[in-house]
C-alpha positions as CSV (number, residue, x, y, z in Angstrom):
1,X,14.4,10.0,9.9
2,X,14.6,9.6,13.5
3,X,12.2,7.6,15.9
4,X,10.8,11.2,17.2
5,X,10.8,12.8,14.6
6,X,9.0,10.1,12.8
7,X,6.5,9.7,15.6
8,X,5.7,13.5,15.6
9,X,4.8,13.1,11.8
10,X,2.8,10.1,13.1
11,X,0.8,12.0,15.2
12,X,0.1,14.9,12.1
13,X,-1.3,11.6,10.5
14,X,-3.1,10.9,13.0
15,X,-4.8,14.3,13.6
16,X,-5.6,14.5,10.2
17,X,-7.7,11.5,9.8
18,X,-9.2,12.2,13.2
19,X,-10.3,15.9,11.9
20,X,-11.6,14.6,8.4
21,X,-14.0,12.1,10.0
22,X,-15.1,15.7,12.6
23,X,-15.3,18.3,9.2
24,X,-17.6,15.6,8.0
25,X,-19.9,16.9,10.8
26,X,-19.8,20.1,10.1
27,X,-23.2,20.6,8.4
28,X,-24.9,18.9,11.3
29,X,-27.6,20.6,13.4
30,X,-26.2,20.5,17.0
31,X,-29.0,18.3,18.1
32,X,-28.1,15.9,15.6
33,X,-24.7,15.3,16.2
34,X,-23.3,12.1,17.9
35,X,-23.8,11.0,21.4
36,X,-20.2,9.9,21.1
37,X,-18.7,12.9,20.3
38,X,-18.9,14.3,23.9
39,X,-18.0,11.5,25.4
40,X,-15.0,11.6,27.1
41,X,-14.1,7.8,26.6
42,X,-14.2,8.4,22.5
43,X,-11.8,11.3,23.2
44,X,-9.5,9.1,25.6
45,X,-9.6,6.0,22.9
46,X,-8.5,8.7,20.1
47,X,-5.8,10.2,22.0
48,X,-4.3,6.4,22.7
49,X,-4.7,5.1,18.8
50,X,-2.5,8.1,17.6
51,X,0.0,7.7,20.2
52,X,-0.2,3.4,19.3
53,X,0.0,4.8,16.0
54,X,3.1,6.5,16.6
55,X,4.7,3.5,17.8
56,X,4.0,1.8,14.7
57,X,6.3,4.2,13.1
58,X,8.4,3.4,15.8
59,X,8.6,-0.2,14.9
60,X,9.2,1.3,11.1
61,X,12.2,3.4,11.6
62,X,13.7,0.7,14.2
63,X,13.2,-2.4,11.4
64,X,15.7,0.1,9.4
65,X,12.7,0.9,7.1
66,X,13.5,4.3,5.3
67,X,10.5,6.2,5.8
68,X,9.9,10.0,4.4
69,X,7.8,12.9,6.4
70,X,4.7,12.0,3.6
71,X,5.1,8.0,4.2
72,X,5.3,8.5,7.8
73,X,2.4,10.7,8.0
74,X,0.1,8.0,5.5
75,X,1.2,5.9,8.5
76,X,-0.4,7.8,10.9
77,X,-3.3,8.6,9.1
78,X,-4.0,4.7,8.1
79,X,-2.6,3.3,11.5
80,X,-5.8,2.2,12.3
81,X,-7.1,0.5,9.6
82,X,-3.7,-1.4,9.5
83,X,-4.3,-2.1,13.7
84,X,-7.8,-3.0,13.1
85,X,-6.8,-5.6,10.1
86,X,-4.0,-7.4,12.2
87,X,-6.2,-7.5,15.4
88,X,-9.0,-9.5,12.9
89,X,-7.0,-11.7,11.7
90,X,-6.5,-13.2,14.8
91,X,-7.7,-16.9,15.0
92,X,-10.8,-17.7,16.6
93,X,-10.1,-20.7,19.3
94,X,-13.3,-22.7,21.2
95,X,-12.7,-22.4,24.6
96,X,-12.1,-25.5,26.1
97,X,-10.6,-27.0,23.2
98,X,-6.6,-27.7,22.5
99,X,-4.9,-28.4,19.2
């Protein structure tokens, strides 16, 4: 699989996951549905964490990794849960203060 091609599968992930958590809204009176959801800012941030997510498959194929359409989409669709994990495991340092 190729970086673009991977990356476009990526981006089918990413949709996906993005329209699951919207049909879950679906039922909602349109009073009662999120502030957030017409916001333009939530719309911006979900458009940059698929595109992120598609460099993550980036990263895959270019490690050599041998992905298939399926594994590249569960990628996408779990890019960021796997972001949000390596971004808190990041150590927490006191400012100030210098190993």
């Amino acid at each position: 699989m190729g970086i673009l091609e991977g990356f476009l599968y990526r981006i089918a992930g990413g949709f996906a996951a993005e329209f699951l958590g919207l049909w879950k809204l679906r039922h909602q009176a349109t009073h009662e549905i999120p502030a957030w959801f017409k916001r333009p800012f939530y719309w911006m941030l979900t458009i940059v964490m698929i595109v992120i997510g598609g460099g993550l498959v980036a990263l895959y194929v270019t490690s050599d990794v041998s992905l298939t359409p399926i594994l590249a989409v569960n990628i996408g669709a779990s890019a960021p849960l796997t972001i949000g994990t390596f971004v808190g495991q990041t150590p927490s340092l006191e400012i100030g203060k210098v190993d």
